[in-house]
OpenMM code with the backbone's topology and positions (N, CA, C; nanometers):
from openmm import Vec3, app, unit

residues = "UNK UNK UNK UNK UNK UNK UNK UNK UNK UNK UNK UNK UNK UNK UNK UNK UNK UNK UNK UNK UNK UNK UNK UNK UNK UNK UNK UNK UNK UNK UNK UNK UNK UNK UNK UNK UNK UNK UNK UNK UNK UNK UNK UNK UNK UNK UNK UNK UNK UNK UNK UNK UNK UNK UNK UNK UNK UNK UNK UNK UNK UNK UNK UNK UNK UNK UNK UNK UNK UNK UNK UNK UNK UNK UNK UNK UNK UNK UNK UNK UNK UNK UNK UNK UNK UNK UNK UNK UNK UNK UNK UNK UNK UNK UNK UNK UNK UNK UNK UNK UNK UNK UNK UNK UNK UNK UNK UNK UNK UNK UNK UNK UNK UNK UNK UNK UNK UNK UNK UNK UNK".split()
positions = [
    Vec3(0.0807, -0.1179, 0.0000),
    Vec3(0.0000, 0.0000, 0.0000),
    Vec3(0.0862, 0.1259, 0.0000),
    Vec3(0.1854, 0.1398, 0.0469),
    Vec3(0.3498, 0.2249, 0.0890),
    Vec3(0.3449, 0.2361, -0.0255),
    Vec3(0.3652, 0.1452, -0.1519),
    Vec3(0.4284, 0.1356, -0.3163),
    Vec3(0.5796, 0.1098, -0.2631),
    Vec3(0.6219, 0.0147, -0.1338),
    Vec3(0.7494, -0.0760, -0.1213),
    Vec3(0.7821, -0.1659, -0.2377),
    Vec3(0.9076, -0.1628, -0.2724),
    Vec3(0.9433, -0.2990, -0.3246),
    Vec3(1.0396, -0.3572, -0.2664),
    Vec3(0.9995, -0.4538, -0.2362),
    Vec3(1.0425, -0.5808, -0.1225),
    Vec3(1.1696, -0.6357, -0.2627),
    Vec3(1.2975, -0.6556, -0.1642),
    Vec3(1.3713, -0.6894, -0.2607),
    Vec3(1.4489, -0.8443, -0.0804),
    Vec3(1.4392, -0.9614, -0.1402),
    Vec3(1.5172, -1.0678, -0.0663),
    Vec3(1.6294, -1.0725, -0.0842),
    Vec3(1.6521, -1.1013, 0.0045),
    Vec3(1.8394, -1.1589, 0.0308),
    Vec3(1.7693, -1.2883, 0.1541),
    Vec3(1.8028, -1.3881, 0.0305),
    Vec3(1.8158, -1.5214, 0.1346),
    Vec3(1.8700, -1.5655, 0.1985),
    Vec3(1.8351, -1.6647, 0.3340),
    Vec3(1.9844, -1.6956, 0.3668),
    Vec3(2.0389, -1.8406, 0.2944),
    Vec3(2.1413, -1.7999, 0.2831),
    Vec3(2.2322, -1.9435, 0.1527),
    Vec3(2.2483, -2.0539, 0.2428),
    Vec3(2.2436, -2.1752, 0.2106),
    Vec3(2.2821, -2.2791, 0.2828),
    Vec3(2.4340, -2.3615, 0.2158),
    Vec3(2.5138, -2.3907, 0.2745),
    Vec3(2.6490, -2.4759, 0.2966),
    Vec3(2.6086, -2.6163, 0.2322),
    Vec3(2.7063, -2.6942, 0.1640),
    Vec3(2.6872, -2.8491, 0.0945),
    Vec3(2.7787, -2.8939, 0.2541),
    Vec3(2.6624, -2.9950, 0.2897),
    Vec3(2.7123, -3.1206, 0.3328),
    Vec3(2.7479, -3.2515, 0.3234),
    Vec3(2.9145, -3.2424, 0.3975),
    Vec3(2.9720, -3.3691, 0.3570),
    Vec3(2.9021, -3.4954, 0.4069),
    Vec3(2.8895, -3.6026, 0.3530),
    Vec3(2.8257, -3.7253, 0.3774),
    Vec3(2.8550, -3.7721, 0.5193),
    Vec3(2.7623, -3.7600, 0.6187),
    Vec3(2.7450, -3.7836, 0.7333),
    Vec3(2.8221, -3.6975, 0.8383),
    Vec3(2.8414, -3.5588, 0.7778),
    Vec3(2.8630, -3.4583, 0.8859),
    Vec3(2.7338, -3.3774, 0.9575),
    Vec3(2.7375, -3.3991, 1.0563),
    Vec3(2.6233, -3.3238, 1.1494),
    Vec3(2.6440, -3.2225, 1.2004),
    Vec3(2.5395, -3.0669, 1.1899),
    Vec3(2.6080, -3.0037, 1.1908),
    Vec3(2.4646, -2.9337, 1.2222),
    Vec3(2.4187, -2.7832, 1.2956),
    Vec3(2.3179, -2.7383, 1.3336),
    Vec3(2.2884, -2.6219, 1.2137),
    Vec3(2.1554, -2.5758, 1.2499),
    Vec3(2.1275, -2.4703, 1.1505),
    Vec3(2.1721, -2.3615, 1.1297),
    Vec3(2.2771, -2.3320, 1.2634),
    Vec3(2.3749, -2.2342, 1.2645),
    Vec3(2.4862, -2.2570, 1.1925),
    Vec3(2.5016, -2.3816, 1.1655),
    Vec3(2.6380, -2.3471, 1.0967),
    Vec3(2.5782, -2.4202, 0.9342),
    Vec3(2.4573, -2.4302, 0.8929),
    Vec3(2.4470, -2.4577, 0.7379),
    Vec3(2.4347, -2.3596, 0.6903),
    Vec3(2.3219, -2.2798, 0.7912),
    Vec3(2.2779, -2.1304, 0.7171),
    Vec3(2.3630, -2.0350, 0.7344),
    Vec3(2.3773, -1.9314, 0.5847),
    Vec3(2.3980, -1.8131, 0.6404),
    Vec3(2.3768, -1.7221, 0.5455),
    Vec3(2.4178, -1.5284, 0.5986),
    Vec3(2.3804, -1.4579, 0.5163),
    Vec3(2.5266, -1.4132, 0.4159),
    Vec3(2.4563, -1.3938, 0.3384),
    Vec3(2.5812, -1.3148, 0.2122),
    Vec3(2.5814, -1.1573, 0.2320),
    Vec3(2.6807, -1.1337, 0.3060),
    Vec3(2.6861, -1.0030, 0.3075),
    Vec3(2.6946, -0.9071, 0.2102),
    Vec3(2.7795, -0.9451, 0.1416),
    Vec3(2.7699, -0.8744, 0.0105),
    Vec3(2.6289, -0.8501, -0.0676),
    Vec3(2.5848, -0.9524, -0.0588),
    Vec3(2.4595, -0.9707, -0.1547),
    Vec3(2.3912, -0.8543, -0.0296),
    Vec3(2.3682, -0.8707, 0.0541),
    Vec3(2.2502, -0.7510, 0.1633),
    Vec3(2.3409, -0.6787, 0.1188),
    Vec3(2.4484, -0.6017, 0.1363),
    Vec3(2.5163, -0.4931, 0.1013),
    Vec3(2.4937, -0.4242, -0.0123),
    Vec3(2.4736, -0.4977, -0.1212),
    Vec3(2.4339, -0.4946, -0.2919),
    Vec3(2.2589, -0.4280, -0.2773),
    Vec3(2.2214, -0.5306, -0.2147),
    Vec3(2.0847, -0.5113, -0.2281),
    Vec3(2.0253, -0.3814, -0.1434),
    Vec3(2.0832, -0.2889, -0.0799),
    Vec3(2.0319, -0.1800, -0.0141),
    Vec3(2.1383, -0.0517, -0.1481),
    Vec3(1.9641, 0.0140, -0.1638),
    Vec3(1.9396, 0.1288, -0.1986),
    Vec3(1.9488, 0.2669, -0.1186),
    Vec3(1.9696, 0.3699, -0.2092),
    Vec3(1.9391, 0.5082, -0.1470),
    Vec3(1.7781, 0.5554, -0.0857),
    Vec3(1.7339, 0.3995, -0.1929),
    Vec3(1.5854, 0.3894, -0.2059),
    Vec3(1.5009, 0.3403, -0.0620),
    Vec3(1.6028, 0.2165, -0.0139),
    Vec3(1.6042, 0.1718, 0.1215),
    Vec3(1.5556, 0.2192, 0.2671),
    Vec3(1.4612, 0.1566, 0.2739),
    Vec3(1.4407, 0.2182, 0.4122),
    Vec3(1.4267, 0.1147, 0.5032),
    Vec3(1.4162, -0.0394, 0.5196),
    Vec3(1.3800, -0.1184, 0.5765),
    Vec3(1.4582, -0.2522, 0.5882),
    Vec3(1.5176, -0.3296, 0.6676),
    Vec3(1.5430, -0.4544, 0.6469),
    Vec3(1.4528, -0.5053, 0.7948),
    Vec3(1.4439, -0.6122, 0.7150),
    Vec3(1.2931, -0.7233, 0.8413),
    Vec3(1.4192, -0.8528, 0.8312),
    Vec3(1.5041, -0.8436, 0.9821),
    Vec3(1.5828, -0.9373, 1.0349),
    Vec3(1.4743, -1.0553, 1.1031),
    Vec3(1.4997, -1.1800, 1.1033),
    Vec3(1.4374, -1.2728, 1.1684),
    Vec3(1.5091, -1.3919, 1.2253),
    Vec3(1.5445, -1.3267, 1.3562),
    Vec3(1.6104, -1.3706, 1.4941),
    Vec3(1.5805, -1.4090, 1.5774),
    Vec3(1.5498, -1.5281, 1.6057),
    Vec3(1.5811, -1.6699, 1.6205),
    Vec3(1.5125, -1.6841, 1.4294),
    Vec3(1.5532, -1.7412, 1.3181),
    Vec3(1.5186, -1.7682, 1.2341),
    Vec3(1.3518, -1.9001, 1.1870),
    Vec3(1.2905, -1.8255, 1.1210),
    Vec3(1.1457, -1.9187, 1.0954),
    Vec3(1.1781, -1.9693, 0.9901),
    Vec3(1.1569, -2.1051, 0.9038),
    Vec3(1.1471, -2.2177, 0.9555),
    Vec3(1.2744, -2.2513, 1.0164),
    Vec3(1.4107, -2.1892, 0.9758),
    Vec3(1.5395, -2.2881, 0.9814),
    Vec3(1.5678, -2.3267, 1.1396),
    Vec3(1.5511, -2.2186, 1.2074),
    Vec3(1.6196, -2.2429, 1.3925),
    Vec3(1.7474, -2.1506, 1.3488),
    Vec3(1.7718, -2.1167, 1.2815),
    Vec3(1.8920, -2.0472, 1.2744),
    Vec3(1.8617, -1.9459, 1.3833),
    Vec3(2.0161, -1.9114, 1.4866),
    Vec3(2.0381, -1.8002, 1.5970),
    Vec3(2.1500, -1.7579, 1.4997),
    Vec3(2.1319, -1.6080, 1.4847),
    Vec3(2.2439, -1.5436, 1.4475),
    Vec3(2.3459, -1.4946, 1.5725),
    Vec3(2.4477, -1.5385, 1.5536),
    Vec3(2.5571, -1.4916, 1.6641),
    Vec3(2.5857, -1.3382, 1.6218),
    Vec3(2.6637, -1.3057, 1.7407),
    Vec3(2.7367, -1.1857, 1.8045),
    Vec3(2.8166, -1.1477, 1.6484),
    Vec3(2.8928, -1.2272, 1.5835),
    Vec3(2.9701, -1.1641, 1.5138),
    Vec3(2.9198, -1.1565, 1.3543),
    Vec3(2.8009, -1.2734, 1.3498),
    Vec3(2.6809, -1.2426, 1.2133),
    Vec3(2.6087, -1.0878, 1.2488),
    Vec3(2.5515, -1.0429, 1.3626),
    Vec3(2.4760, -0.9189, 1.4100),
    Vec3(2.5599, -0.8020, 1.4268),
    Vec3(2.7251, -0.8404, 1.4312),
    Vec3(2.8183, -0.7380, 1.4089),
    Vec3(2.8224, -0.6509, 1.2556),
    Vec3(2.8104, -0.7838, 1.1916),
    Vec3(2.8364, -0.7700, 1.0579),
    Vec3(2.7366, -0.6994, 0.9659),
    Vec3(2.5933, -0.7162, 1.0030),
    Vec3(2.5135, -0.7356, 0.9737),
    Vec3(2.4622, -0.5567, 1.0109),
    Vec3(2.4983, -0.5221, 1.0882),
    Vec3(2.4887, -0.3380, 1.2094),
    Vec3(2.6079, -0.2764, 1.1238),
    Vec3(2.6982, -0.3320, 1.0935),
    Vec3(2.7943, -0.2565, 1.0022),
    Vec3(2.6981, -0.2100, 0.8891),
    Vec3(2.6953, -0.3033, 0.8304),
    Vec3(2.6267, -0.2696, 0.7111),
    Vec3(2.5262, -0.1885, 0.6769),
    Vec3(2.4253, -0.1816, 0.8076),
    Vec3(2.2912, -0.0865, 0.8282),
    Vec3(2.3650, 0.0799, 0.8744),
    Vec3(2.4736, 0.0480, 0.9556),
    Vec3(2.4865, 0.1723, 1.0506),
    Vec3(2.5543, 0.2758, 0.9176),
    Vec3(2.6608, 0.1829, 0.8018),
    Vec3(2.6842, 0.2714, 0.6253),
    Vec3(2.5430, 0.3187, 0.5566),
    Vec3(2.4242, 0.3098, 0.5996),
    Vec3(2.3204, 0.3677, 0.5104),
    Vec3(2.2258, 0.4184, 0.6539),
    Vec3(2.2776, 0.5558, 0.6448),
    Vec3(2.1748, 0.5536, 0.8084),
    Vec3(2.0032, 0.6161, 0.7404),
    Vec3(1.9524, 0.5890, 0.6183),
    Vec3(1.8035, 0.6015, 0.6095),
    Vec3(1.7537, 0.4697, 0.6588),
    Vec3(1.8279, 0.3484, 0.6822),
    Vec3(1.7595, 0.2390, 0.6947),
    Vec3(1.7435, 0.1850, 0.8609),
    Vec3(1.6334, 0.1515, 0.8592),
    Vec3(1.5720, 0.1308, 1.0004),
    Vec3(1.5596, -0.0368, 1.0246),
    Vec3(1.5958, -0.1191, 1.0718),
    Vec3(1.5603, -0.2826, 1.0540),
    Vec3(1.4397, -0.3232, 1.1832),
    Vec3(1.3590, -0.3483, 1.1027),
    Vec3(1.2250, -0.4113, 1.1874),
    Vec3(1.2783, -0.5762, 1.2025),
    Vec3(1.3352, -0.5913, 1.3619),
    Vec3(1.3657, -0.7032, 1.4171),
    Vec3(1.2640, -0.8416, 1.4515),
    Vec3(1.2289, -0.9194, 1.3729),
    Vec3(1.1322, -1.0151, 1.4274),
    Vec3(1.2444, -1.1168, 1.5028),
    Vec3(1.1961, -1.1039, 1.6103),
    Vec3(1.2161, -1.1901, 1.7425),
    Vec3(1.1195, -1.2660, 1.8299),
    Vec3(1.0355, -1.3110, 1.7431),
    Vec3(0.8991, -1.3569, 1.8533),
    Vec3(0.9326, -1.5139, 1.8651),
    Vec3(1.0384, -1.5782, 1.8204),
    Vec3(1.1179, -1.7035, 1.8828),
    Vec3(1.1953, -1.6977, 1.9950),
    Vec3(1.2120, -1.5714, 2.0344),
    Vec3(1.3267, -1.5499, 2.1611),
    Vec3(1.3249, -1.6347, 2.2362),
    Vec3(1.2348, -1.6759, 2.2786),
    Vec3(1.2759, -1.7233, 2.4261),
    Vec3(1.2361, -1.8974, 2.3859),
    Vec3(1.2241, -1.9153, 2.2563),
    Vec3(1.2283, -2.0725, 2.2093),
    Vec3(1.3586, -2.0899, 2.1604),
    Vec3(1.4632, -2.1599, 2.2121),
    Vec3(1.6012, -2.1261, 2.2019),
    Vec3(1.6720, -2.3187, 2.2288),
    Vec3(1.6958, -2.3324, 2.1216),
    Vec3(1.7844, -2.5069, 2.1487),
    Vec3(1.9101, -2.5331, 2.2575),
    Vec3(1.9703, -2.4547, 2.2193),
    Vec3(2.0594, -2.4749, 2.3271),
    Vec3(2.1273, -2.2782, 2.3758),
    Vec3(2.1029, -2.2669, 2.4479),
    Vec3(2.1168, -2.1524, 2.4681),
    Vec3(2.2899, -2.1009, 2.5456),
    Vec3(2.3596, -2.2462, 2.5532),
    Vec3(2.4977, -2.1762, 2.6170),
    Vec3(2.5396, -2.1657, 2.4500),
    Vec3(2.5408, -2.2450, 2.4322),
    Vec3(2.6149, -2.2989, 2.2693),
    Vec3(2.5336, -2.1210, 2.1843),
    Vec3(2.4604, -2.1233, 2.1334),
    Vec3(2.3879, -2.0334, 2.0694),
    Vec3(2.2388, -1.9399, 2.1427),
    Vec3(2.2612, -1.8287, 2.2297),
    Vec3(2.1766, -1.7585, 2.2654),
    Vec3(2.1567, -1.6497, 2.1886),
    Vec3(1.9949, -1.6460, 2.1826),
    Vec3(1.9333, -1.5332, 2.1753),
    Vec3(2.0198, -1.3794, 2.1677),
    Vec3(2.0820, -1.2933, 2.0279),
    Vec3(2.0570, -1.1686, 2.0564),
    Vec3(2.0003, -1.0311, 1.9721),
    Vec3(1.9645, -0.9673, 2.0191),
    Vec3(1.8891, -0.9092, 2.0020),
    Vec3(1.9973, -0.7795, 1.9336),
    Vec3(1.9596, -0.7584, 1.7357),
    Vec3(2.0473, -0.6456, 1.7110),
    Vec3(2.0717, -0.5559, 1.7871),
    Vec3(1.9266, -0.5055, 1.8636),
    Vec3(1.9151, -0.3527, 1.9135),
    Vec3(2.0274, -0.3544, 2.0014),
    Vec3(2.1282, -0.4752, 2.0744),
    Vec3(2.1591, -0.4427, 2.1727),
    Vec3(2.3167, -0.4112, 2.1367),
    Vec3(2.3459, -0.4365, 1.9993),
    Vec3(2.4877, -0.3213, 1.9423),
    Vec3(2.5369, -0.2605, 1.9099),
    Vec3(2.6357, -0.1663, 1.9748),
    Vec3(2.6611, -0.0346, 1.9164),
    Vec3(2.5803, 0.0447, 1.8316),
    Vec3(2.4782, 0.1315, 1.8549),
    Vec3(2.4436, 0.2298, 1.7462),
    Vec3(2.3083, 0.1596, 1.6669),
    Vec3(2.2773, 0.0835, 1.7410),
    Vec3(2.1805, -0.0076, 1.6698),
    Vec3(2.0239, -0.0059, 1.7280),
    Vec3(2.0506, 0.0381, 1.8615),
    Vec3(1.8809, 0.0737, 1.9779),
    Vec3(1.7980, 0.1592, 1.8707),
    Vec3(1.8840, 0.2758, 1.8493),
    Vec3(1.7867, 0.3692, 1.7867),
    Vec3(1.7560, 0.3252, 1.6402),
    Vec3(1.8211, 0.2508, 1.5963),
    Vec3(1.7888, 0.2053, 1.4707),
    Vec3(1.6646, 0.1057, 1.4494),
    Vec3(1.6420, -0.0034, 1.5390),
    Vec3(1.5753, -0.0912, 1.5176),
    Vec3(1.4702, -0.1371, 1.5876),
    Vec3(1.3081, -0.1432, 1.5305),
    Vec3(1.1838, -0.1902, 1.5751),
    Vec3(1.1799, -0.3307, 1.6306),
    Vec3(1.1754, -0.3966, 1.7513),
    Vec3(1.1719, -0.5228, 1.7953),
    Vec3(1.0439, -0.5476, 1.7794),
    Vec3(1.0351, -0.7049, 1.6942),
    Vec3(0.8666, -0.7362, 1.7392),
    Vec3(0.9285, -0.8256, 1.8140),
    Vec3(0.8413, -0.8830, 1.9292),
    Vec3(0.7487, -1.0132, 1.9909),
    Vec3(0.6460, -1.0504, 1.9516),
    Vec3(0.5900, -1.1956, 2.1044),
    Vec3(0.4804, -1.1936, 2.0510),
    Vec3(0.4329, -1.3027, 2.2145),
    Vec3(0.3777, -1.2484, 2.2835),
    Vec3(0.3630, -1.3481, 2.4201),
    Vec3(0.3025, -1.4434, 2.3412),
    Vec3(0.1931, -1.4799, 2.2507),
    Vec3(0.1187, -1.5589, 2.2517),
    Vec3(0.2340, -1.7152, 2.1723),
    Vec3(0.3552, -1.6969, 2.1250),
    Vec3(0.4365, -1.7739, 2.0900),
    Vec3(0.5313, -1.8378, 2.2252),
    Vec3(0.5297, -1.7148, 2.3235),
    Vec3(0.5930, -1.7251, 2.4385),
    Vec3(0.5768, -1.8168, 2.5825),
    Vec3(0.4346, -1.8128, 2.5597),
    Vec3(0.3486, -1.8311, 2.6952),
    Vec3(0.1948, -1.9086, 2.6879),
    Vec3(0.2026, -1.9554, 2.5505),
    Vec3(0.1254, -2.0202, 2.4961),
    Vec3(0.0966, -2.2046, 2.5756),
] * unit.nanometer
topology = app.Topology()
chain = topology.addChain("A")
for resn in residues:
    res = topology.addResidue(resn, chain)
    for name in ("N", "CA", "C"):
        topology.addAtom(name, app.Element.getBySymbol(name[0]), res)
């Protein structure tokens, strides 16, 4: 209704070797370049999805580093954070929950959703 055009950047998945086991954190991931490529002057939005739907992918500390670099070089862009998996978390020493807003230069940048009814259900 805006007249947005939604432009994707998927996340790529890794070839696995024959009978290596390995979590959704380390098949999936993002191409930085390609998000880097894909933001415009036109840009106003990236919709992050942290804890990841369907994969389980948790983006770590140094994917959300990478990832705030890239937003904090185009400061028209604002990232609407879906987080309403937070607190559904596999192993949480190994891979916890974080939340962009909480790096460097990134609070004021970014809309957190939830959602209790995923939470407390």
């Amino acid at each position: 209704m805006a007249g947005g055009v939604p432009k994707m950047v998927p996340l790529r998945s890794k070839t696995l070797a024959d009978g290596e086991e390995m979590t959704a954190n380390d098949v999936f991931y993002l191409d930085y370049e390609e998000l880097e490529a894909a933001i415009t002057e036109k840009t106003r939005v990236l919709i992050l999805n942290s804890p990841h739907n369907p994969t389980g992918k948790m983006f770590s500390m140094e994917e959300l580093t990478k990832i705030s670099e890239i937003i904090l070089r185009h400061p028209q862009v604002t990232v609407i954070s879906d987080e309403v998996y937070e607190h559904i978390v596999f192993d949480e020493d190994q891979s916890p929950h974080i939340s962009i807003a909480t790096l460097p230069g990134m609070f004021e940048r970014t809309l957190t959703l939830s959602s209790s009814g995923k939470t407390f259900r």
